[in-house]
Short mmCIF file of the C-alpha atoms (twelve columns), coordinates in Angstrom:
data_MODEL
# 
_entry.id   MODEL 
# 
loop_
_atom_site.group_PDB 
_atom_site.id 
_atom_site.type_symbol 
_atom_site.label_atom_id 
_atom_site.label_alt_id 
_atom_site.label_comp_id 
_atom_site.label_asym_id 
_atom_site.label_seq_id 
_atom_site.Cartn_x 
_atom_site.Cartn_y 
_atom_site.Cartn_z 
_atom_site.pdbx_PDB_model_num 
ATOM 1  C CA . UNK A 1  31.301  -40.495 -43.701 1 
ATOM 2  C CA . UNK A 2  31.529  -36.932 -41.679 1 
ATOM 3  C CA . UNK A 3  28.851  -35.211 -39.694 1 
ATOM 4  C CA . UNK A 4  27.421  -31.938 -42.207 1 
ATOM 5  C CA . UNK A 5  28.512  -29.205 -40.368 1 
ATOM 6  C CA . UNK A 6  26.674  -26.627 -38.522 1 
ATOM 7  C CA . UNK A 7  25.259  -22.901 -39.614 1 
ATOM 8  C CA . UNK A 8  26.993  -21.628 -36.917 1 
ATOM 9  C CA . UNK A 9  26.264  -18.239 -39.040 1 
ATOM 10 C CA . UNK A 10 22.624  -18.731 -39.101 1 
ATOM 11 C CA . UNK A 11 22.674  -19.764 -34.716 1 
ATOM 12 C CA . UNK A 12 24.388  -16.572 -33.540 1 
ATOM 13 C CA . UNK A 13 22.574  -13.821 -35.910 1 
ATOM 14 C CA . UNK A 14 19.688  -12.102 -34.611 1 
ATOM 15 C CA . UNK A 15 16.563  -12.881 -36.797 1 
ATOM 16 C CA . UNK A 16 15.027  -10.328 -38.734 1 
ATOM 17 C CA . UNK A 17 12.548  -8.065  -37.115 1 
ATOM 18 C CA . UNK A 18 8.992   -8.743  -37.932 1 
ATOM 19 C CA . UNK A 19 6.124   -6.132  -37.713 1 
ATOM 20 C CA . UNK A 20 3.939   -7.110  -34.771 1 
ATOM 21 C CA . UNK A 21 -0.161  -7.332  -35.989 1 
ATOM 22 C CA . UNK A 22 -1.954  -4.603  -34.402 1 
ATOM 23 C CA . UNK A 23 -3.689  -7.452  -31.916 1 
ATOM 24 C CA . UNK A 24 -0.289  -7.968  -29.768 1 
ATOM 25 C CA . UNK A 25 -0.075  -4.125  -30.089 1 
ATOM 26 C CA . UNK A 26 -3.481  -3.128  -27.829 1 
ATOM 27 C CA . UNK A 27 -2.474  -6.129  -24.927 1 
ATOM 28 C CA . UNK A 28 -0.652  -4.558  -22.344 1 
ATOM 29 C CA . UNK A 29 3.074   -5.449  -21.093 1 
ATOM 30 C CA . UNK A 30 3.458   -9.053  -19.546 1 
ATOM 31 C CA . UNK A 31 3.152   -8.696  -15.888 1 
ATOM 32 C CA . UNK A 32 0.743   -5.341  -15.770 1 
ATOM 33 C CA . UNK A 33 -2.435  -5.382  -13.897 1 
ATOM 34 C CA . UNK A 34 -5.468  -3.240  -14.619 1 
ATOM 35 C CA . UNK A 35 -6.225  -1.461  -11.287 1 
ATOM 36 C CA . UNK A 36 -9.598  -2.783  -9.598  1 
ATOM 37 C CA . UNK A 37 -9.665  -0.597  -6.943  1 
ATOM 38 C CA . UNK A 38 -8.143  2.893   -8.405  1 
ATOM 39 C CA . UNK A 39 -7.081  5.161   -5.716  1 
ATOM 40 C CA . UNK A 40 -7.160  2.874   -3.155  1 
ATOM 41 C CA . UNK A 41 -4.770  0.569   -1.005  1 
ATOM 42 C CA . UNK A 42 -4.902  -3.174  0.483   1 
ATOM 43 C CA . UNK A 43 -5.047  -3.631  4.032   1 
ATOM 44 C CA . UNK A 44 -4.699  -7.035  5.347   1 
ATOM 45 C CA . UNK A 45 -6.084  -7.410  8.647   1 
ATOM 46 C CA . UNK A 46 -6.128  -10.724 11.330  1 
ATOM 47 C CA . UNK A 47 -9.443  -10.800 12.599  1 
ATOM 48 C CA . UNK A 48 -11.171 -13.853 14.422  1 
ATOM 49 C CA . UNK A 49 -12.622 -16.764 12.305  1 
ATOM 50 C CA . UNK A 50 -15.974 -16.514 13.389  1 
ATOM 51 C CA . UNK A 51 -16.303 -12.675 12.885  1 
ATOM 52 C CA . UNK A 52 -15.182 -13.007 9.198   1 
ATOM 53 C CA . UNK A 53 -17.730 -15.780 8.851   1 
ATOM 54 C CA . UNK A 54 -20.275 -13.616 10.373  1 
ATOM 55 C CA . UNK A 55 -19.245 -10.577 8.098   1 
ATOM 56 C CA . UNK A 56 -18.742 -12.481 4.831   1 
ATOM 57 C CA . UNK A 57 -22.663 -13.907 6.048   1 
ATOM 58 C CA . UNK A 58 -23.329 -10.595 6.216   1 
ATOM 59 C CA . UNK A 59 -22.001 -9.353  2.940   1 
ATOM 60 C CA . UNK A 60 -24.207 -11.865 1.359   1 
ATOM 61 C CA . UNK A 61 -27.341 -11.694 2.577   1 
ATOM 62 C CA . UNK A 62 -27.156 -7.273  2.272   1 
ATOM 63 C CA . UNK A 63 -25.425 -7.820  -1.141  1 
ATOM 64 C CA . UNK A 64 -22.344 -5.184  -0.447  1 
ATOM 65 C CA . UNK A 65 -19.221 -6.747  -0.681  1 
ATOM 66 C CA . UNK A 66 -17.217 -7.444  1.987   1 
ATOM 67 C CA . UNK A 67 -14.580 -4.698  1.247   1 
ATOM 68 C CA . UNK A 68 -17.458 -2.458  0.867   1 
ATOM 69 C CA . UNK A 69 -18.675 -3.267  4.388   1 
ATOM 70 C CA . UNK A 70 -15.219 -2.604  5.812   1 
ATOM 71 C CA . UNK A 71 -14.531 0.551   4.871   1 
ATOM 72 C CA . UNK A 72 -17.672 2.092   6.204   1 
ATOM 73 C CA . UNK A 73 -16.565 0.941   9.429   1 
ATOM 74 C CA . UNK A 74 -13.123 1.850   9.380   1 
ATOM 75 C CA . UNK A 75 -14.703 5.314   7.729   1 
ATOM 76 C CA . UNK A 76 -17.443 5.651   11.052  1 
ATOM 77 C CA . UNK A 77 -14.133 5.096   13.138  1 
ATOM 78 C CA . UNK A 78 -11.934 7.672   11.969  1 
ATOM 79 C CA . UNK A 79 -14.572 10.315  12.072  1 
ATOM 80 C CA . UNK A 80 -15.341 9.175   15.746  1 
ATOM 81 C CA . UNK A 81 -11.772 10.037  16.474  1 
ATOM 82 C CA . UNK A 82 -11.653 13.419  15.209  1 
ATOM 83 C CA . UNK A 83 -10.674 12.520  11.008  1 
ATOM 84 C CA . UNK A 84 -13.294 14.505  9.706   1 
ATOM 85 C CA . UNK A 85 -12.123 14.422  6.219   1 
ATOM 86 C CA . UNK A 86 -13.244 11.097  6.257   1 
ATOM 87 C CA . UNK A 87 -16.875 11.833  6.522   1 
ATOM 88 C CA . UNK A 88 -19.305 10.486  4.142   1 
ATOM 89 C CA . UNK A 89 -19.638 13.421  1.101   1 
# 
């Protein structure tokens, strides 16, 4: 009794195309973020453990996040040293 053979035809042609529903259409490519933070760029910074305890504390008992809290004084910095531009409008 033999082995049926293979459809060695049917392995190695490419399927037909099929129209993709309009769902998988709107979702965007695999691997694309939507922007949180337009306009803007992450930092990462080494800072004690005790002052980002203190600041996260901090975050949450004013309710302004964290990144929020940072950038004002990063902002109050700059315009100490002369970076006007970076003045609160």
């Amino acid at each position: 009794m033999s082995k049926p053979k293979p459809n060695l035809r049917a392995m190695f042609e490419a399927p037909e195309p099929q129209a993709e529903p309009a769902s998988a259409l709107a979702v965007s490519p695999a691997g694309a973020k939507k922007d949180s933070h337009p306009g803007k760029k992450p930092v990462l910074i080494h800072i004690p453990e005790t002052m980002h305890k203190d600041l996260r504390r901090l975050a949450l008992e004013d309710g302004i996040p964290l990144t929020q809290i940072t950038e004002r004084l990063l902002r109050e910095f700059l315009v100490k040293k002369g970076y006007t531009q970076h003045s609160a409008k």
